[in-house]
C-alpha positions as a printed NumPy array, in Angstrom:
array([[ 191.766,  -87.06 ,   51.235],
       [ 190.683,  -90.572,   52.451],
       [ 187.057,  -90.961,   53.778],
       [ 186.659,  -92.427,   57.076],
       [ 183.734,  -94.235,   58.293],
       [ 183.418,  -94.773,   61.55 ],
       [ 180.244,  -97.055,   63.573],
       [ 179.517,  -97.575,   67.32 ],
       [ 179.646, -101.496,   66.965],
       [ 182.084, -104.075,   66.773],
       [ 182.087, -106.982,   64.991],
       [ 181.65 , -110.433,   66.982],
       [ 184.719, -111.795,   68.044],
       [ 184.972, -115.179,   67.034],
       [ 187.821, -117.781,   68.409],
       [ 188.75 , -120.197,   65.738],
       [ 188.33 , -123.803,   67.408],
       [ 191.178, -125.56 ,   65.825],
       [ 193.472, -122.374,   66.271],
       [ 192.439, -121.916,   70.014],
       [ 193.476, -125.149,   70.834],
       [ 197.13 , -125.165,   69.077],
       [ 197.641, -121.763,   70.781],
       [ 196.416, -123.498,   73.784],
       [ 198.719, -125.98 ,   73.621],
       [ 201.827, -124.257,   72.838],
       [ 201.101, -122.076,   75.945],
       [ 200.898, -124.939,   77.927],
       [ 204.038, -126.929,   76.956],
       [ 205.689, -122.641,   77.757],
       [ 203.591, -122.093,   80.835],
       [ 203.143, -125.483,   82.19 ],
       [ 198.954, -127.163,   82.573],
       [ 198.669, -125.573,   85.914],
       [ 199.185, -122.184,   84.563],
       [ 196.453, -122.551,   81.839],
       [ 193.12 , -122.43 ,   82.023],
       [ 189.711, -122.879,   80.467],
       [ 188.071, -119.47 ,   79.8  ],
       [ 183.689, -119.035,   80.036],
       [ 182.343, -117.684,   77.238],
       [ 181.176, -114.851,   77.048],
       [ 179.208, -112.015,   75.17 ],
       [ 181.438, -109.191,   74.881],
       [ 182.934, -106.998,   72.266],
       [ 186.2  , -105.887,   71.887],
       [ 188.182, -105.162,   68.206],
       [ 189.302, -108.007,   67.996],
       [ 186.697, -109.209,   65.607],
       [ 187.804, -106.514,   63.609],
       [ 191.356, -108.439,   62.989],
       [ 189.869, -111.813,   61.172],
       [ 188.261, -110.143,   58.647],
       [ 184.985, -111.373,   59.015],
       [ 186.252, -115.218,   59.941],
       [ 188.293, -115.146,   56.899],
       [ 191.566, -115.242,   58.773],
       [ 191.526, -117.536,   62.064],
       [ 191.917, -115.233,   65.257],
       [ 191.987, -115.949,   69.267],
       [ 191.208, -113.616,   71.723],
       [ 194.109, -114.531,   74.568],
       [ 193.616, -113.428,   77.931],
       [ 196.675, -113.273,   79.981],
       [ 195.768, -112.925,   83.772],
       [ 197.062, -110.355,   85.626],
       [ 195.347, -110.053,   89.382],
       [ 197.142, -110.046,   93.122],
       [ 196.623, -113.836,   93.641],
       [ 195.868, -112.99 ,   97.115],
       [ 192.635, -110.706,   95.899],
       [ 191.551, -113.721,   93.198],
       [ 191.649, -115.775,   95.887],
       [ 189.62 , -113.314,   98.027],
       [ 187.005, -112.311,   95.092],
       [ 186.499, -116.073,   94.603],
       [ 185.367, -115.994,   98.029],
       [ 183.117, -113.404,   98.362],
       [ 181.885, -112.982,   94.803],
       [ 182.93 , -109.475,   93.961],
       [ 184.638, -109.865,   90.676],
       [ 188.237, -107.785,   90.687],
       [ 188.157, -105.009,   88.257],
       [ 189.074, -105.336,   84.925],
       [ 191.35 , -103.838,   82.292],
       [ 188.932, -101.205,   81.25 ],
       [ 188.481, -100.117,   84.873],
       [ 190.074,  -97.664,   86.254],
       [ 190.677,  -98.913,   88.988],
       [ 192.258, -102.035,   87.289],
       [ 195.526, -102.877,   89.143],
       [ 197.549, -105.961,   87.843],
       [ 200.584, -107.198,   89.22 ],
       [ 203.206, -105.952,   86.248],
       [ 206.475, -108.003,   86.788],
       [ 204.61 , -111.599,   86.402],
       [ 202.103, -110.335,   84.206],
       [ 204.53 , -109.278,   81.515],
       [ 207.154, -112.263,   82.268],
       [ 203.877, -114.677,   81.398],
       [ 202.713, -112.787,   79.095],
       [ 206.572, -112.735,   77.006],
       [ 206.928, -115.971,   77.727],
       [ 202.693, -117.537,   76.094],
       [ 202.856, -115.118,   73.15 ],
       [ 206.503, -115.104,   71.859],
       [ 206.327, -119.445,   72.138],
       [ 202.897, -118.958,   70.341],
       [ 204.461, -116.23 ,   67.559],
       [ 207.194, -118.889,   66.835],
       [ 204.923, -122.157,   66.546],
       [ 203.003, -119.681,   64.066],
       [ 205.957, -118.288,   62.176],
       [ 207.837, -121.61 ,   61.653]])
C-alpha cells in the first residue's frame, strides 16, 4: 500500500510572467480587450501551486468572472465585495460564465497545443 502524506499548506502560487501574458493575449484576441482585465495581486493560496512543480513547469492562475453585472456594479459602489467561489453563498451567473469561460480556455488550450 502507497503512503500518503498529507500537510495543511499549500505551496505559493506563482504566475509565470511571460506565460501570463501569451495567455493574456490569446484571451483577448477570443474575448475581445474590453472583456479582459488586469487582476491585483494578491496573497492567497489555492493548489494551484501544487501544479508547476515548484516553478519548474510555467503555470497561471486564470480567473474567469462570474458575478450579476448589476451586483458588481452595485458592490463597486458601496464597497461590500460579492461573495466568492468558496462562499456559500457564491451565486454566479452560469450561462455567460461557462460560454466565456469555453470560449478563453479552449482558444488558450489550442495556442498551447499547436
Amino acid at each position: 500500500m502507497p503512503t500518503v502524506t498529507t500537510s495543511d499548506t499549500s505551496p505559493p502560487t506563482y504566475n509565470d510572467p511571460a506565460f501570463a501574458e501569451r495567455l493574456r493575449s490569446v484571451a483577448t484576441a477570443a474575448l475581445g480587450k474590453d472583456h479582459v482585465l488586469d487582476a491585483t495581486a494578491i496573497m492567497a493560496s489555492e493548489d494551484v501551486g501544487f501544479f508547476s512543480l515548484d516553478g519548474k513547469i510555467p503555470a497561471v492562475m486564470y480567473w474567469l468572472g462570474a458575478a450579476d453585472p448589476a451586483k458588481l456594479a452595485q458592490s463597486r459602489v458601496t464597497g461590500v465585495p460579492l461573495p466568492g467561489p468558496h462562499s456559500p453563498l457564491f451565486a454566479p451567473v452560469y450561462e455567460p460564465t461557462i460560454r466565456t469561460g469555453v470560449i478563453a480556455l479552449t482558444a488558450m488550450a489550442l495556442d498551447i497545443l499547436k
